[in-house]
C-alpha positions as CSV (number, residue, x, y, z in Angstrom):
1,X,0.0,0.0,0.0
2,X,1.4,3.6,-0.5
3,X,0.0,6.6,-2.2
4,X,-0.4,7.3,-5.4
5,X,1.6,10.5,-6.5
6,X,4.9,8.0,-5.7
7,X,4.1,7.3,-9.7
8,X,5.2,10.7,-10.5
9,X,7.0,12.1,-7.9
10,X,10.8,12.1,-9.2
11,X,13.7,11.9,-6.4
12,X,16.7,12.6,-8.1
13,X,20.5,13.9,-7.7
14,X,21.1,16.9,-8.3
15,X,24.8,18.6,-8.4
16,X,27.7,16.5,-6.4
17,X,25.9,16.3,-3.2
18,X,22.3,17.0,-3.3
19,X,19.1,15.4,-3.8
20,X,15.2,16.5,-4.3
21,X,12.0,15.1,-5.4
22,X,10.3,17.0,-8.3
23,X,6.4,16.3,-9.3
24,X,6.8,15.5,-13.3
25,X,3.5,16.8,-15.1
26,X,3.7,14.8,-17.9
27,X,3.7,11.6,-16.0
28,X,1.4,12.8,-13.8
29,X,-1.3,13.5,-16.8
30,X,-0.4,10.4,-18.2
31,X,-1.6,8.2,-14.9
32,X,-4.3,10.2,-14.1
33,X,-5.5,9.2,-17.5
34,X,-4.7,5.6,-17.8
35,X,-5.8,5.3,-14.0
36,X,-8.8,8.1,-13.3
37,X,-10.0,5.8,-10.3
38,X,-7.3,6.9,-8.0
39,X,-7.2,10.7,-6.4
40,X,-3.3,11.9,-5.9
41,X,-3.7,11.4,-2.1
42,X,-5.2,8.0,-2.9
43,X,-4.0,4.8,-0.7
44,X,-3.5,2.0,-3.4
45,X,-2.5,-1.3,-3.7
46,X,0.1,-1.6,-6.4
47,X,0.1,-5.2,-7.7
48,X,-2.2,-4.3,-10.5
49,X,-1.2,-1.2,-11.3
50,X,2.9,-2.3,-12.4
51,X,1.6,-5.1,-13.7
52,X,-0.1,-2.8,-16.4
53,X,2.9,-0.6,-16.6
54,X,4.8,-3.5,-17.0
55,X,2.6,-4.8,-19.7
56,X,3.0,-1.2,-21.6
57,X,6.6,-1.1,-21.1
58,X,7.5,-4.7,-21.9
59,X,5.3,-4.3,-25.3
60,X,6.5,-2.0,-28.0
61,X,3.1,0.4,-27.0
62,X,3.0,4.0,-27.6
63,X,2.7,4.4,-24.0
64,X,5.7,2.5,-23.1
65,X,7.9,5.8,-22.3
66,X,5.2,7.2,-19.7
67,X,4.9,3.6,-18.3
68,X,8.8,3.4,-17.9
69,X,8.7,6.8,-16.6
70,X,6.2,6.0,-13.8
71,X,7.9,3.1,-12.9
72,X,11.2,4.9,-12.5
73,X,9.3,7.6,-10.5
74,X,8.4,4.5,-8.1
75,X,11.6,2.5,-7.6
76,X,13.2,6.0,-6.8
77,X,10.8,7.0,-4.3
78,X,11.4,3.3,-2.3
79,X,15.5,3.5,-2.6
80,X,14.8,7.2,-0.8
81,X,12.4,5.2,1.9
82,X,15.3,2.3,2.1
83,X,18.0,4.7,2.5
84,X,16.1,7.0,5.2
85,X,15.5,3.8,7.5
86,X,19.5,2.3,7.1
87,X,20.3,6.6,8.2
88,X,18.0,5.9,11.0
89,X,19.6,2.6,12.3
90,X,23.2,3.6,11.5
91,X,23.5,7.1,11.6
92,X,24.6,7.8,14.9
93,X,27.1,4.9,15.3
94,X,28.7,4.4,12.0
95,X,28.3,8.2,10.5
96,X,26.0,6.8,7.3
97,X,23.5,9.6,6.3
98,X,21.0,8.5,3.4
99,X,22.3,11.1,0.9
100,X,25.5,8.7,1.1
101,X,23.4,6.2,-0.3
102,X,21.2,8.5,-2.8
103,X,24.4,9.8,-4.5
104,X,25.2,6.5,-5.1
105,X,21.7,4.3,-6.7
106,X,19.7,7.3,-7.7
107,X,19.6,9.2,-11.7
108,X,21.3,12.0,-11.9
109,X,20.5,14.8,-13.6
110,X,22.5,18.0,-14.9
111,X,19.7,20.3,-15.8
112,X,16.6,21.0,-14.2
113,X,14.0,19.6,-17.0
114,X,15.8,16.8,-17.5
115,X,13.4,13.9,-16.8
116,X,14.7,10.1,-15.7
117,X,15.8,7.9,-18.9
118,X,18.6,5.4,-19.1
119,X,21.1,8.2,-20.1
120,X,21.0,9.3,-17.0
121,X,23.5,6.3,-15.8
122,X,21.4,4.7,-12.3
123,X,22.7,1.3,-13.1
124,X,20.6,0.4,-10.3
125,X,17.8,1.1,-11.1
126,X,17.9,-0.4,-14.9
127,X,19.1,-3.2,-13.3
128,X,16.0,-3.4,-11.0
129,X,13.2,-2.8,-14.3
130,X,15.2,-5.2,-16.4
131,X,14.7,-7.9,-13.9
132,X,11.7,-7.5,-12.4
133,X,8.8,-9.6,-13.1
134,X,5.4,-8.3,-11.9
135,X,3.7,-11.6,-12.0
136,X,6.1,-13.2,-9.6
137,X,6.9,-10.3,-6.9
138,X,5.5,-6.5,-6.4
139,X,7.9,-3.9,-7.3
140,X,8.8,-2.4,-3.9
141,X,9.9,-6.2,-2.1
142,X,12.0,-6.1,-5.5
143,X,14.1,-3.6,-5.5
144,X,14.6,-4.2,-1.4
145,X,16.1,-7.2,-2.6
146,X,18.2,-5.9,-5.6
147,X,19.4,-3.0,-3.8
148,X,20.8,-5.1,-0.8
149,X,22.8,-7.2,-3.3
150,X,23.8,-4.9,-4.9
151,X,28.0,-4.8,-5.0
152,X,28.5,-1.1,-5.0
153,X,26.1,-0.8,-2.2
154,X,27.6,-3.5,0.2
155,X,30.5,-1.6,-0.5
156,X,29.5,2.0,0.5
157,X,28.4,0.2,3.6
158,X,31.5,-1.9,4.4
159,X,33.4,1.7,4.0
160,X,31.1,2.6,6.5
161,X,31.7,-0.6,9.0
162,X,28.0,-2.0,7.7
163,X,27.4,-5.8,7.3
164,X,23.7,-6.6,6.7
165,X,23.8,-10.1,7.7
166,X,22.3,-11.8,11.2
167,X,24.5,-13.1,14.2
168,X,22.7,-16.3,13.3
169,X,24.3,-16.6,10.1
170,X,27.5,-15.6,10.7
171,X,27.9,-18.2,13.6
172,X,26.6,-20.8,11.2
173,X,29.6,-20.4,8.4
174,X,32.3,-19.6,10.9
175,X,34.5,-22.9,11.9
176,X,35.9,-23.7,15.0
177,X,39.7,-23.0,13.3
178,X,38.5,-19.7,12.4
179,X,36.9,-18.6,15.6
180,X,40.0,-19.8,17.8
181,X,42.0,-17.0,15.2
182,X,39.5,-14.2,15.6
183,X,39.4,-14.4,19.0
184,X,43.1,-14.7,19.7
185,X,43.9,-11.5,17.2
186,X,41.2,-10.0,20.0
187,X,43.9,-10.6,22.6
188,X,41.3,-13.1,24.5
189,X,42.0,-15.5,27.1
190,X,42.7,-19.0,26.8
191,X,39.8,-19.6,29.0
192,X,37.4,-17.4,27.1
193,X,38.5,-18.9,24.3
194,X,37.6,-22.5,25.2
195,X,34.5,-21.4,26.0
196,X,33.3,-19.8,23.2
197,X,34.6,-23.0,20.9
198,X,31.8,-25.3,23.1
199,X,29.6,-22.6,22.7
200,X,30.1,-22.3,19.2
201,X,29.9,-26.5,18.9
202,X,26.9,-26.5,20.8
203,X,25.3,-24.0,18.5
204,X,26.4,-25.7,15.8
205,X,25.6,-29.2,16.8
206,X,21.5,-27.8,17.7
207,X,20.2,-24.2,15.3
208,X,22.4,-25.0,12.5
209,X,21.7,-28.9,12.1
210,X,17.8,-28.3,12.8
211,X,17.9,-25.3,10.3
212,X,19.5,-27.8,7.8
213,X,16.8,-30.0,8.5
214,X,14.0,-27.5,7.7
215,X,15.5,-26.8,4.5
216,X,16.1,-30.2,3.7
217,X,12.1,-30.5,3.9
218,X,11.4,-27.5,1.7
219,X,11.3,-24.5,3.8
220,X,13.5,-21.8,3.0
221,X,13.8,-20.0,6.3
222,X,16.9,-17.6,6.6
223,X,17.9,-17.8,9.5
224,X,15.4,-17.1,12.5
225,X,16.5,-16.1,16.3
226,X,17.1,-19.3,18.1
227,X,13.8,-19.9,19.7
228,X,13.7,-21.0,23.5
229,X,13.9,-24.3,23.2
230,X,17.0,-24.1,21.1
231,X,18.5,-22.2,23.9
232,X,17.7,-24.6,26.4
233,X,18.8,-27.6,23.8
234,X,22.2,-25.5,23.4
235,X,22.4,-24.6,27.4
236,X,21.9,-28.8,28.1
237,X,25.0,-29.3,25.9
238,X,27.1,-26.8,27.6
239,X,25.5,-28.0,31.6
240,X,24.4,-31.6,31.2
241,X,24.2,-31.4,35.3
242,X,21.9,-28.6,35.8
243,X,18.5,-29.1,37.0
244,X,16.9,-25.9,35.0
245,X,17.7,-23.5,32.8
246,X,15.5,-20.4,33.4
247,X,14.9,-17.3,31.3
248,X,17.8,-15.3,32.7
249,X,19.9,-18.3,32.2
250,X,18.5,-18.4,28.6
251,X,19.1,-14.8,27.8
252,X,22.5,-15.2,28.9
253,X,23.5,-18.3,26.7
254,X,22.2,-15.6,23.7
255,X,23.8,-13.0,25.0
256,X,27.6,-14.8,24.8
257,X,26.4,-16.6,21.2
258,X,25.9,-12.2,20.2
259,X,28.8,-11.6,21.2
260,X,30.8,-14.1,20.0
261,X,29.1,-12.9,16.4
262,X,30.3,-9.4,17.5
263,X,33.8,-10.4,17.3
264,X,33.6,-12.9,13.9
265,X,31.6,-9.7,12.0
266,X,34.2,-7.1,13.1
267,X,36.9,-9.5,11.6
268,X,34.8,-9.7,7.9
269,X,34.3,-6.1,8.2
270,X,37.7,-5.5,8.2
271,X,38.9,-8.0,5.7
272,X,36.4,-6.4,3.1
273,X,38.4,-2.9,4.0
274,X,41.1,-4.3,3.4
275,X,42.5,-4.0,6.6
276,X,44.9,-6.7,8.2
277,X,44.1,-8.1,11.5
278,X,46.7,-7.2,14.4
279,X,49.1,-10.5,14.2
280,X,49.8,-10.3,10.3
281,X,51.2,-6.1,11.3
282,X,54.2,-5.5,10.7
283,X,56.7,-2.1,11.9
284,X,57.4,0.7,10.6
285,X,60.9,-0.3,10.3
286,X,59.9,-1.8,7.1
287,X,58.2,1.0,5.2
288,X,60.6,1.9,2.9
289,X,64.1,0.7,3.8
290,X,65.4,2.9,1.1
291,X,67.5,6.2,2.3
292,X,66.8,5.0,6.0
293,X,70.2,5.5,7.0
294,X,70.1,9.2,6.3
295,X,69.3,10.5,9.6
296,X,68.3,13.9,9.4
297,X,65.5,12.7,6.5
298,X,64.2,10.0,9.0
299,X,63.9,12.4,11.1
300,X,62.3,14.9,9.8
301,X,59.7,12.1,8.2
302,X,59.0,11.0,12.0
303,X,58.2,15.1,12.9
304,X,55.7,15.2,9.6
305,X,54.0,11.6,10.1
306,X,53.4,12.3,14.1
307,X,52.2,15.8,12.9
308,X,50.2,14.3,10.6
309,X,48.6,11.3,13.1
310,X,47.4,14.1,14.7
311,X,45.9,16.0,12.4
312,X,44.0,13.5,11.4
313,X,42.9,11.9,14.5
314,X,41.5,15.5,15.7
315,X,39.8,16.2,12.7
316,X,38.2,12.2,12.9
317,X,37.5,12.6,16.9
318,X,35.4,16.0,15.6
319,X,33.9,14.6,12.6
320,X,32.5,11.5,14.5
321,X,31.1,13.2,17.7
322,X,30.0,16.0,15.4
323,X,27.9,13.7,13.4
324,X,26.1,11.8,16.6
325,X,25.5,15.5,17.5
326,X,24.0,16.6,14.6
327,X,21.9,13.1,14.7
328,X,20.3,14.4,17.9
329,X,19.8,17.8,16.9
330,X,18.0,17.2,14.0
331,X,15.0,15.2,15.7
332,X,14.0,18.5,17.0
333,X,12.3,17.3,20.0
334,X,12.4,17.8,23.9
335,X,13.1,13.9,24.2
336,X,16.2,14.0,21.6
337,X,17.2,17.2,23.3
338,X,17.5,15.9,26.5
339,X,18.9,12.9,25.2
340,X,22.2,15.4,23.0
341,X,22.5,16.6,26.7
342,X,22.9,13.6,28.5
343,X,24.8,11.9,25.4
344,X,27.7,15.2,25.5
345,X,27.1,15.4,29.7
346,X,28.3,11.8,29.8
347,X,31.1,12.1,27.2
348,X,32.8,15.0,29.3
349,X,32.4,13.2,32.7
350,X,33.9,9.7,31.3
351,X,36.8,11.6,29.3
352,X,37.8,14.7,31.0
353,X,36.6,13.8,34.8
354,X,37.3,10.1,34.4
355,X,33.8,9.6,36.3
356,X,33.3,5.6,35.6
357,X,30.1,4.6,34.1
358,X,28.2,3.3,37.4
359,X,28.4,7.1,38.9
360,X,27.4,8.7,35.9
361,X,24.2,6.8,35.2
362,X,22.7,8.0,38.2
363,X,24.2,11.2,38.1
364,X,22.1,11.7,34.9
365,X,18.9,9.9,36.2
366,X,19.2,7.1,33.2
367,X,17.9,3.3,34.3
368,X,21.5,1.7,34.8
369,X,24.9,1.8,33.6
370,X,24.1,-0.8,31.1
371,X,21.8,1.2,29.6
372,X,24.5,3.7,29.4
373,X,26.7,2.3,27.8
374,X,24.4,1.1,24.6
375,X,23.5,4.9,24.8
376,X,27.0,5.9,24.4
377,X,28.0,2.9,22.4
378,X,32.0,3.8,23.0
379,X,33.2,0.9,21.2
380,X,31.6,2.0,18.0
381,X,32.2,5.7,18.5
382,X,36.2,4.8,18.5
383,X,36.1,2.1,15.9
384,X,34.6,4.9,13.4
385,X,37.6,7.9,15.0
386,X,39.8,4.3,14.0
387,X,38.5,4.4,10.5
388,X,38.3,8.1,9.9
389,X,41.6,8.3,11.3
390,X,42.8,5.6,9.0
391,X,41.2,7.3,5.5
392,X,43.1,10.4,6.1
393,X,46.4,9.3,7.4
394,X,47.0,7.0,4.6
395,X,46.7,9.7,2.2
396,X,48.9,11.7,4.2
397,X,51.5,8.8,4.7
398,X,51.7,8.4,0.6
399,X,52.3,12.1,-0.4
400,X,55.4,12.1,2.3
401,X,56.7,8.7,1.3
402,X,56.5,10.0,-2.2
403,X,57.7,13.0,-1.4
404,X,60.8,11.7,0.9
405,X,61.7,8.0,-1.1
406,X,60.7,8.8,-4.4
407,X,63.9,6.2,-5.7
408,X,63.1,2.4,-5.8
409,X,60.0,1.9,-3.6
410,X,59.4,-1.5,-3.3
411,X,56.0,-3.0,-5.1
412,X,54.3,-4.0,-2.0
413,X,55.0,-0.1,-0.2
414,X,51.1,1.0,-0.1
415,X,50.3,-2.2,1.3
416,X,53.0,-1.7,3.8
417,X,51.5,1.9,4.6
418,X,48.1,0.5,5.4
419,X,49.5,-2.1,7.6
420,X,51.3,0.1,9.7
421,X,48.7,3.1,10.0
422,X,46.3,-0.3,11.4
423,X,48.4,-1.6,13.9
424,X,49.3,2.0,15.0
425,X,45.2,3.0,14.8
426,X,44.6,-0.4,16.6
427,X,47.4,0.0,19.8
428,X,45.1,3.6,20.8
429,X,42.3,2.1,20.1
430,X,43.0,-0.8,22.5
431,X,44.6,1.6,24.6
432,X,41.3,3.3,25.4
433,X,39.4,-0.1,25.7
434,X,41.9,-0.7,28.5
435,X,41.7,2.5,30.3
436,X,37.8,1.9,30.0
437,X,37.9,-1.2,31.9
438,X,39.2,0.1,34.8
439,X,35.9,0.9,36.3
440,X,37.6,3.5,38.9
441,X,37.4,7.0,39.0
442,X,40.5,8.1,37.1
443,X,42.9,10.2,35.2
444,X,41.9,10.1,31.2
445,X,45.1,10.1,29.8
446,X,44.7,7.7,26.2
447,X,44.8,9.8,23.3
448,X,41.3,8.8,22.7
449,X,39.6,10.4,26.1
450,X,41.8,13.6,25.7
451,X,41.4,14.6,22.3
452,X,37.5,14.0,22.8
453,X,38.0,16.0,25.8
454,X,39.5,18.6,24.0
455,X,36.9,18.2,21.6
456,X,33.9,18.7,23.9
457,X,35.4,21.6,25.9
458,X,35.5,23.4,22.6
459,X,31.8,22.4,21.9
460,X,30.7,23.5,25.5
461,X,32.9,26.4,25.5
462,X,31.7,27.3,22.3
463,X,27.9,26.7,22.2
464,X,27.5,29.1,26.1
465,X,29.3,31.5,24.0
């Protein structure tokens, strides 16, 4: 269902960075006269209606322009509705705004009466009306599906630390082998680690060999939440002994299988960036051994690469905070008001008072410091300063090495670069993940917590100016 001006109501690019919906008259005559039941605030069901367009465009009919048109109008209209819900979800913690996305699937135009054709260059959306069948699906559960598959898509999210996929799937590929690698590259404990393998057999062993079953018998379910009685199944694996397994005890058993997922899709985010995980680093030492023995040009590389680390890591600390800000501001309500106070209230006690999480929770009158910390959501707030920090600094890096060791650079050199700026992005970040753990009221003293200091003393400073 969805009304009826979506037919000729055109959302479109316009420039490098904008986009706006324009009503297109001609289309809009056209339906009104193929379709005179429907009023432009009309709710309608659409089935019927593409499959006539279809039928028109499909068919070498003199309406089959106006029927592409319409249908072009539509499928631009629902990539706008897709990309306003993923800005929703992932706006906030991994700085993805739907004009990100719009730049990317939508026709662009140069001139303002241009009107959407092929010429235009949306690969997407040709792709969606040359594969869609209206007898089979309804155009808007379509181009859902075509848009999420798309390649360039999933890789304006991965750039953006997004992996549409469910925990449930991701712990049904992974293999033991793997798992034990992940979780030692995230510096776990032997003991955490044997824990999370029987986990991870258990799981294995009931959700993933029951879901093969069902599949096996016809149905093609992707891949549910465990239900309850998997749980318990999985918790009777891991404590044969116990008497009961009650809800909390339940929840829990879910809880580690999340965040055992947690860990696995971190590690395919970053091997779609490109990034190498922390064991396969290697130093600095490396990066190019060419003219290292000169010392006053090593040196003076050392002053412009740390100056340049910093740059860049201020200008990603501001750019992410900034964004979670702006996220806040723009719901325009009391509630999300309150909430950018608490949100930039909490950020300043944590980094620049060192105030540990249990105190500031009350101190703000939220429910509990777990519900704190999914409202502040730290670890994704440094992972995006990480890759922010990462972007710039490599481009920085190259235009010095090439600037510096312009003789003889070994093939592999960029690769070198990236490896470096991860392992150096990777010690703060794991630097601040250590200083958070303390749970003590503290000094703040990773690079982290004071350049977000810094940062939010310039914003408080600034905004009671």
């Amino acid at each position: 269902m969805g009304v009826v001006s979506k037919y000729w109501i055109w959302v479109r690019v316009i420039g490098l960075s904008r986009c706006e919906s324009i009503e297109l008259k001609e289309v809009k005559a056209f339906f009104q006269q193929e379709f005179p039941q429907f009023s432009p605030g009309d709710d309608i069901s659409d089935r019927d209606i593409q499959r006539q367009l279809m039928l028109w465009l499909r068919h070498d009919d003199n309406r089959r322009q106006m029927a592409e048109l319409c249908l072009r109008c539509f499928i631009s209209n629902q990539l706008r509705n897709i990309s306003i819900k993923l800005e929703k979800k992932f706006a906030k913690t991994h700085d993805l705004t739907s004009n990100h996305i719009l730049l990317l699937v939508l026709d662009k135009s140069r001139k303002i009466e241009e009107i959407p054709n092929s010429s235009n260059i949306s690969i997407l959306i040709n792709h969606i009306l040359e594969t869609f069948d209206a007898e089979k699906s309804n155009l808007s559960t379509w181009t859902i599906r075509i848009f999420y598959s798309d390649r360039e898509v999933k890789k304006l999210l991965l750039y953006h630390g997004i992996e549409l996929v469910t925990n449930w799937m991701i712990l049904s590929y992974i293999t033991p082998v793997k798992l034990e690698k992940i979780l030692k590259n995230n510096l776990c404990s032997v003991g955490e680690i044997q824990q999370s393998l029987q986990l991870l057999d258990a799981y294995h062993q009931i959700y993933r060999s029951q879901l093969l079953q069902t599949r096996q018998a016809g149905t093609r379910s992707r891949y549910p939440d465990p239900t309850e009685e998997q749980l318990r199944q999985i918790a009777e694996k891991l404590f044969p002994n116990r008497r009961n397994y009650p809800p909390k005890f339940l929840q829990d058993v879910r809880s580690k299988l999340q965040n055992i997922a947690h860990f696995i899709r971190e590690e395919r985010i970053r091997v779609r960036q490109g990034i190498t995980s922390v064991n396969s680093q290697k130093s600095w030492d490396n990066i190019p051994e060419q003219n290292h023995h000169i010392e006053e040009e090593q040196s003076e590389f050392s002053r412009l690469y740390n100056s340049s680390f910093d740059g860049c890591f201020a200008g990603a600390v501001k750019k992410v905070v900034e964004a979670r800000i702006t996220y806040f501001k723009a719901k325009r309500t009391a509630k999300y008001q309150k909430k950018l106070n608490n949100f930039i209230e909490a950020l300043h006690l944590f980094h620049c008072e060192g105030v540990p999480m249990t105190e500031i929770a009350p101190r703000l009158n939220l429910i509990d410091q777990p519900y704190l910390s999914r409202f502040l959501e730290l670890k994704g707030l440094r992972n995006d300063i990480g890759r922010n920090t990462s972007l710039c600094l490599k481009q920085c890096i190259l235009k010095l090495i090439q600037s510096q060791f312009d003789d003889d650079l070994p093939p592999d050199w960029e690769l070198k670069v990236q490896t470096f700026i991860d392992k150096e992005i990777k010690t703060v970040i794991q630097e601040a993940e250590q200083e958070a753990r303390n749970g003590k009221r503290q000094t703040m003293n990773s690079k982290i917590a004071r350049t977000i200091c810094e940062y939010i003393c310039d914003y408080l400073n600034g905004s009671r100016g």
